[in-house]
C-alpha positions as CSV (number, residue, x, y, z in Angstrom):
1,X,85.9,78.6,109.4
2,X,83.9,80.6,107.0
3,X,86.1,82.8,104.7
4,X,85.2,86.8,105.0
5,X,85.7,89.3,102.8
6,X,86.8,93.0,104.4
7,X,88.3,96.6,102.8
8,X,90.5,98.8,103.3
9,X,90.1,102.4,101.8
10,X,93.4,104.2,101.3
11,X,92.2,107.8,102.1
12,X,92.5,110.8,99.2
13,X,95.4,112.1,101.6
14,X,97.7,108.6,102.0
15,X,97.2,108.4,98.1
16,X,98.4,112.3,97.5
17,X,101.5,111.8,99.3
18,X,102.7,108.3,97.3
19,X,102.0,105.7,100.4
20,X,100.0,103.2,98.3
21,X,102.7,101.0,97.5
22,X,103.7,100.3,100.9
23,X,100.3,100.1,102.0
24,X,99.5,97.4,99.7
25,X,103.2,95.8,100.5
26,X,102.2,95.3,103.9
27,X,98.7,94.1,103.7
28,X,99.3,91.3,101.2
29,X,102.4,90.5,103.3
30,X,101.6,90.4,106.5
31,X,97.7,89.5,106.7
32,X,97.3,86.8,105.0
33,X,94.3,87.6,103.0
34,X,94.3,87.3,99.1
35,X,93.7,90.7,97.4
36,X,90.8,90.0,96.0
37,X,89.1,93.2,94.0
38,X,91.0,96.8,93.6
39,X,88.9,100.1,92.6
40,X,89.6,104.3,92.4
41,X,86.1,105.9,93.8
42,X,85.5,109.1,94.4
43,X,82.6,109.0,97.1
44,X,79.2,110.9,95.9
45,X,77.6,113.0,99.1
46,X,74.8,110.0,99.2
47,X,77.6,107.8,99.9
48,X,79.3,109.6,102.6
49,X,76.2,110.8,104.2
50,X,74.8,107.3,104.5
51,X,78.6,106.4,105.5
52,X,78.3,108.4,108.2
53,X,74.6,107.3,109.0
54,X,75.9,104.1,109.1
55,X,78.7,104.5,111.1
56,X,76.8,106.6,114.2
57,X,74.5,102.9,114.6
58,X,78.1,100.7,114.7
59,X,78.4,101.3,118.3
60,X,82.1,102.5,117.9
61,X,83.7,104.5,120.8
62,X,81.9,107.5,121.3
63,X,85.5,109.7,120.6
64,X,86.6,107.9,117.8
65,X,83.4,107.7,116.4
66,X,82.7,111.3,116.6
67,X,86.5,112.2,115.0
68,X,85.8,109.9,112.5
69,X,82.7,111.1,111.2
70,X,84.1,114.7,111.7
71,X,87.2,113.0,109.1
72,X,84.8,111.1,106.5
73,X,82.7,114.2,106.4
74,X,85.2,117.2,105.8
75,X,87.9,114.9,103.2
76,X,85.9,112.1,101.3
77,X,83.3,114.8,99.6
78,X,83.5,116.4,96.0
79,X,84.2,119.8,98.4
80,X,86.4,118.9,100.7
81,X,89.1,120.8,103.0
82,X,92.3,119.9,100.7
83,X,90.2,120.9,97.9
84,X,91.6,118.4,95.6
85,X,90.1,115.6,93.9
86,X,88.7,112.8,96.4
87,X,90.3,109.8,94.7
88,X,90.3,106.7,96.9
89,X,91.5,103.3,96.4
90,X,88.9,100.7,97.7
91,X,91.1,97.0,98.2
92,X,88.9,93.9,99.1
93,X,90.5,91.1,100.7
94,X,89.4,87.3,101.1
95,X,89.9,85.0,103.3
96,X,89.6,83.1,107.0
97,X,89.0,85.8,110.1
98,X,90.2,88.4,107.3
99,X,88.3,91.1,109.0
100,X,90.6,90.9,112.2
101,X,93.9,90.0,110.5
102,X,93.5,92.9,108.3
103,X,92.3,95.0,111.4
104,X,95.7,93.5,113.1
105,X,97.9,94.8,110.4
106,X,96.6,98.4,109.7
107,X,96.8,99.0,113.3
108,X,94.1,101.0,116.1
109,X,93.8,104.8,116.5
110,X,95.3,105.8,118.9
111,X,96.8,109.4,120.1
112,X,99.8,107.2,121.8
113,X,102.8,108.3,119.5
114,X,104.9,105.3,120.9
115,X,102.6,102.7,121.5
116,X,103.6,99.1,121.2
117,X,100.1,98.5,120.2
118,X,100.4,100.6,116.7
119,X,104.0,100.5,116.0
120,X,105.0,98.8,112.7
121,X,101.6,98.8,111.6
122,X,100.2,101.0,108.6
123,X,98.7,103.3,111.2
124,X,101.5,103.6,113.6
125,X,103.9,104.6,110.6
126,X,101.1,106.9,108.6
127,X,98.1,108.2,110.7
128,X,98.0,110.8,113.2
129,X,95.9,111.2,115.7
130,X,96.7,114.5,117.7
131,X,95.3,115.9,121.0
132,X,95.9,118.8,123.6
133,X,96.3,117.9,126.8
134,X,92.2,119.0,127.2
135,X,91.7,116.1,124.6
136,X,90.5,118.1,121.9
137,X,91.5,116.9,118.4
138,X,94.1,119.2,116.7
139,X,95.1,116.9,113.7
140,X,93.7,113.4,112.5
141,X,94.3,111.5,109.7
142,X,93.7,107.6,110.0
143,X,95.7,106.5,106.4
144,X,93.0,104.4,105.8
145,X,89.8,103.4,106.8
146,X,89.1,99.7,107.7
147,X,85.7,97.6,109.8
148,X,87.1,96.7,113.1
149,X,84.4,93.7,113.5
150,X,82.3,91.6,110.8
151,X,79.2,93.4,111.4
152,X,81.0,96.4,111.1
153,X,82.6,94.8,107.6
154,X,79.4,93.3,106.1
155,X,77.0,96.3,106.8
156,X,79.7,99.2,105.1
157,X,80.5,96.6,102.0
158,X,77.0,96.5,101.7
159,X,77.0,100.6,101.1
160,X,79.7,100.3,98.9
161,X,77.9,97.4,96.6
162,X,75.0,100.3,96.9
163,X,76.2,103.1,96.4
164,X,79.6,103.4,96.0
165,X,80.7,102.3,92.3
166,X,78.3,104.1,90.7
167,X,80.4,106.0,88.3
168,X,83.1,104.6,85.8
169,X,86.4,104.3,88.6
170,X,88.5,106.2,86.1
171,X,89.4,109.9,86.5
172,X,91.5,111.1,83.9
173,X,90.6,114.3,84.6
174,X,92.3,114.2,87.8
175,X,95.8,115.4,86.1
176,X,97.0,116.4,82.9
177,X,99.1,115.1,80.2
178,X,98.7,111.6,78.7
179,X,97.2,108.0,80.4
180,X,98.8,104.9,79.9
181,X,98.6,101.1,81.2
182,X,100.6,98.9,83.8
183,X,99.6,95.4,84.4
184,X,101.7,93.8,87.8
185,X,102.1,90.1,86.1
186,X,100.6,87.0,87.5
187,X,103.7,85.3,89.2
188,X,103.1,88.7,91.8
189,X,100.0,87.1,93.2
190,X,100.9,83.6,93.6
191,X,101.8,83.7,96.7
192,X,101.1,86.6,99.8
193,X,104.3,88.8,99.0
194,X,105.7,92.9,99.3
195,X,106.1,92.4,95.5
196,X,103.3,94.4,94.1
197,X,103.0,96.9,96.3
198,X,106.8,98.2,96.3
199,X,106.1,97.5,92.4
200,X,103.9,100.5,92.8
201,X,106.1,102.2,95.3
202,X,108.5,102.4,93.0
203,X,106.0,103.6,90.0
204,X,105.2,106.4,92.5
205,X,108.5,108.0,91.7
206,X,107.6,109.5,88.5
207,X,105.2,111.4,89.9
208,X,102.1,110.3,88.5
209,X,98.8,109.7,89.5
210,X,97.2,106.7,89.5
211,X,93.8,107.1,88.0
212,X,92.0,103.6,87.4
213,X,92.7,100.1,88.5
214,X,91.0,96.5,88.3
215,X,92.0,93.3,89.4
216,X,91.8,91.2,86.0
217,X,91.9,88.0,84.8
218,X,92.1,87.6,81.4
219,X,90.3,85.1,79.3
220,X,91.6,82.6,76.7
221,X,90.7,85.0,74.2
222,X,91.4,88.4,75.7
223,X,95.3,87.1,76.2
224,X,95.4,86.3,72.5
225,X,94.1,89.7,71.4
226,X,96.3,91.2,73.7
227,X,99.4,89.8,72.9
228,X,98.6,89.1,69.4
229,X,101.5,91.1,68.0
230,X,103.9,88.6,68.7
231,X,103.5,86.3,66.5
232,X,104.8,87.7,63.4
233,X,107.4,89.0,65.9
234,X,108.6,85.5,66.8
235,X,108.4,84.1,63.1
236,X,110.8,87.0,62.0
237,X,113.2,86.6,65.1
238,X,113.5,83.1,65.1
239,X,113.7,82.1,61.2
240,X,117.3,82.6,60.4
241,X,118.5,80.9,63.4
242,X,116.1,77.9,63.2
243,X,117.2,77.5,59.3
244,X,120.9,77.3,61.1
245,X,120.2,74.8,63.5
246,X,118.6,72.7,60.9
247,X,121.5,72.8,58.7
248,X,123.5,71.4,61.5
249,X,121.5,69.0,62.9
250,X,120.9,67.2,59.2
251,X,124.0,68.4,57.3
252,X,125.8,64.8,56.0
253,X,123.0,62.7,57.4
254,X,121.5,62.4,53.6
255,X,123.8,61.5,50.6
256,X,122.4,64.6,49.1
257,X,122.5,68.2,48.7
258,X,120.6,70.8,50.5
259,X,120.5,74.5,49.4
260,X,120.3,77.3,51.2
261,X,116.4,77.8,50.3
262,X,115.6,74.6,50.8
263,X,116.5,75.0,54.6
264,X,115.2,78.3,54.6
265,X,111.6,76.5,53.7
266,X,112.1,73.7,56.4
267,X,112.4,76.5,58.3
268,X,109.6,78.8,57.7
269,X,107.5,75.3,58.8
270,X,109.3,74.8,61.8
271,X,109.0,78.7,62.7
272,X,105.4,79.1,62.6
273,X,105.0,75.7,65.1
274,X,106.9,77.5,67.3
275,X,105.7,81.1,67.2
276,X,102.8,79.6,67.9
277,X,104.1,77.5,71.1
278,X,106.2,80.2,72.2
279,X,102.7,82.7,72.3
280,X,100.8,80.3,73.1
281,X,103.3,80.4,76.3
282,X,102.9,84.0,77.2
283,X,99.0,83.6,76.8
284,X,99.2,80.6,79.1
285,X,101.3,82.5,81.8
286,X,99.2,85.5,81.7
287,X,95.4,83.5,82.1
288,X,96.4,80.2,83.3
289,X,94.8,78.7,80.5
290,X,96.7,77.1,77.0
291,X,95.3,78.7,74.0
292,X,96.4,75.5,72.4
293,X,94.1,73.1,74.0
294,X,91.1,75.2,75.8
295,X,87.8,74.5,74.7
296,X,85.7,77.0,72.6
297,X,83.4,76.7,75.7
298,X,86.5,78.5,77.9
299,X,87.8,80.7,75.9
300,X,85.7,83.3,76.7
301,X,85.5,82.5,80.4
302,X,87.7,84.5,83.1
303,X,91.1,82.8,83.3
304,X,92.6,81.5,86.1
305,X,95.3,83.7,86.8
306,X,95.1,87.2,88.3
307,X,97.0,90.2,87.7
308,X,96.6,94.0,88.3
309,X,95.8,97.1,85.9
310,X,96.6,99.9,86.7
311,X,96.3,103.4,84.8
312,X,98.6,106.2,85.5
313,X,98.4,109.7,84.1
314,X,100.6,112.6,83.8
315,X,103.4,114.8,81.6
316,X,104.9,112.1,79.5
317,X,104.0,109.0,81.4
318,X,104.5,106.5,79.0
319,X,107.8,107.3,78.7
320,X,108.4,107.4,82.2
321,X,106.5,104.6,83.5
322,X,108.7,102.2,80.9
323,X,111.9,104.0,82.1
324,X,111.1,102.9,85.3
325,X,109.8,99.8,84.4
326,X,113.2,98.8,82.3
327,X,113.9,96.8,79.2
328,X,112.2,93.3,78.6
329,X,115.2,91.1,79.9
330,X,115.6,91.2,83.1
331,X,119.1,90.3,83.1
332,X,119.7,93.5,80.7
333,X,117.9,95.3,82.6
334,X,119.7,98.5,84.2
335,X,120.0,98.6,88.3
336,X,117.1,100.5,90.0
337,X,114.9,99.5,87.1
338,X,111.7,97.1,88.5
339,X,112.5,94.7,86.0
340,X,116.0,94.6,87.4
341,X,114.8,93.8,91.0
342,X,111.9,91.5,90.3
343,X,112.0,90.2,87.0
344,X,113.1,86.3,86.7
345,X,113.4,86.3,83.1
346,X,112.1,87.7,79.8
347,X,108.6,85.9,80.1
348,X,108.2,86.4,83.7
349,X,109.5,90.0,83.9
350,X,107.8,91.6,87.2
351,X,105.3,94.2,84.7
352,X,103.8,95.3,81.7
353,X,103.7,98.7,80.4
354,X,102.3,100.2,77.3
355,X,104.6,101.7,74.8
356,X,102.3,104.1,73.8
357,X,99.1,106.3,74.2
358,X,97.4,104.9,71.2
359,X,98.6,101.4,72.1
360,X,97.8,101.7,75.9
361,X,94.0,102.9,74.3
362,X,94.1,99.0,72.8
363,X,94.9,97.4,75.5
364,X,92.5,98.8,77.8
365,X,89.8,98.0,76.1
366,X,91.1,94.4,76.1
367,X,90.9,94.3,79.8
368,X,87.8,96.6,80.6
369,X,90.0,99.6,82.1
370,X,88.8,102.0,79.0
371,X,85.4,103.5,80.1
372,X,84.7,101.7,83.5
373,X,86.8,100.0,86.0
374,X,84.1,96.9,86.1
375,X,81.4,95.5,88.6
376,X,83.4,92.8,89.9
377,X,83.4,93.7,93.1
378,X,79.9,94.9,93.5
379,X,79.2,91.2,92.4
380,X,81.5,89.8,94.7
381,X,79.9,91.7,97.7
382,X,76.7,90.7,96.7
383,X,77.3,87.3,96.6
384,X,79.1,87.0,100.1
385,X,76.6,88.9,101.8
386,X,74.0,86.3,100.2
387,X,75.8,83.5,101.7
388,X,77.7,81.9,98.7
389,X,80.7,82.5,100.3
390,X,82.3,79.1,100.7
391,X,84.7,77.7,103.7
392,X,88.1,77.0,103.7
């Protein structure tokens, strides 16, 4: 079966009131489908008039058709009714009959407020879809908006590739105070899990606003930039202790004396191999690729693990995003804390968070979140729709 590639766009509204997080939990959970390519738009009025265009020659129900284009029309412009900023959050999923097994999890529209059909999907918990007993529509909001059939799918992805990440996918301006960076580790994706999105749940409790993301994958390279810092760090945690276990391991095995310095210089050897293997371990969990022993060819290339950035923005967000995050160890972490609940040990510790503005500013950079939130899935879109897609 040929694999498909399908969106969901959580709506300006869903991601006002803080319902990204479970959103996301759900869809990598229950669908199936590999998250795949994660962007903030704000729709231009070319987009959603073609949007709309496009939608009127889909050959949806004549009803929902007409409520929807009444919906996409009045909330997804610059000017729109809740005259706030029109953030979105496009997701792109992968994989076999993702289009319906997406569909299946986000749920039909419906104005049935106990329906077996939507209940326990993302629409039968978070849209509303209210009508007098005339039928006329007093309230919608549909959480997201998702293709109910491939055609549907391939000829809206094909807008968005257009027309709808034209500008940078970061909108700082969006909320005062100060921006800084979250990345949701690797060991979140590696298999279909709630992890990340009740990661983000939980984030959503400071009160900030999420105003960039990108699915990355860091190269060879990028990892060592990034996490460069920590080798000095390791060769001045680790000397004293490595000149102790030296001195025990050797201490009456030679018929001679050994001074104090002298272990201290065995040591300062045997410290730098390992703050190099003990990086080189953090780079190789964060790309999927050993610094160690890649080619110069690779180390440049994507890696082969994926993680998600994510920029949020607000009064003192740093400081709140790490309080929420927790301290490094896991097992030190306090209760509540992410860290606490899905960290597995110091390496593998659920998140990253930036410990300041000016440091957050580095590491963006790093990862292509500074000025533009990437083209990746533009070029993604393009190439499915040109048939490189491969089967499964």
């Amino acid at each position: 079966m040929a694999t498909e590639l399908t969106y969901v766009l959580i709506t300006p509204y869903s991601l006002a009131k803080s319902r990204t997080g479970n959103i996301i939990a759900r869809l990598m959970s229950l669908s199936g489908c590999d998250l795949v390519g994660v962007r903030m738009m704000r729709p231009s009025d070319e987009f959603v008039d073609e949007y709309i265009n496009r939608l009127k020659k889909l050959g949806i129900d004549f009803k929902l058709e007409k409520v929807l284009v009444e919906y996409i029309d009045q909330n997804l412009r610059h000017e729109n009714i809740l005259g706030q900023p029109n953030r979105c959050l496009f997701l792109m999923f992968e994989g076999e009959n993702a289009v319906d097994r997406i569909y299946e999890v986000v749920g039909v529209l419906t104005t049935e407020t106990e329906s077996e059909a939507i209940r326990g999907t993302i629409r039968g918990t978070y849209s509303d879809y209210i009508t007098t007993p005339d039928g006329t529509v007093r309230y919608f909001e549909p959480a997201v908006l998702v293709p109910t059939h491939i055609n549907y799918a391939k000829n809206v992805l094909e807008l968005f590739a257009q027309l709808g990440f034209n500008d940078s996918g970061i909108y700082e301006e969006c909320a005062e105070g100060e921006t800084t960076m979250v990345i949701l580790k690797p060991d979140n994706f590696f298999k279909h899990s709630v992890r990340p999105g009740n990661m983000i749940d939980m984030f959503a409790k400071t009160g900030l606003r999420i105003v960039g993301a990108r699915m990355i994958r860091m190269s060879a390279a990028q990892g060592e930039k990034f996490y460069g810092f920590m080798r000095d760090m390791f060769r001045r945690k680790h000397k004293d202790l490595i000149a102790e276990k030296i001195r025990e391991g050797i201490e009456g095995f030679f018929g001679f004396y050994i001074t104090k310095e002298e272990y201290k210089a065995m040591a300062a050897v045997i410290a730098e191999i390992n703050a190099e293997y003990e990086f080189s371990q953090i780079v190789k969990y964060m790309t999927g690729l050993d610094p160690l022993t890649v080619s110069p060819e690779e180390r440049d290339k994507p890696g082969k693990h994926q993680a998600l950035a994510l920029l949020y923005r607000g009064l003192s967000a740093v400081g709140k995003i790490r309080d929420r995050l927790g301290v490094t160890d896991p097992a030190k972490a306090a209760e509540g804390t992410i860290r606490s609940d899905f960290g597995q040990n110091i390496l593998q510790n659920a998140a990253h968070a930036s410990d300041s503005v000016q440091r957050a500013l580095y590491e963006r950079k790093i990862v292509g979140l500074y000025d533009n939130a990437g083209d990746e899935c533009k070029g993604k879109i393009i190439n499915w729709l040109h048939g490189s897609h491969h089967k499964k």
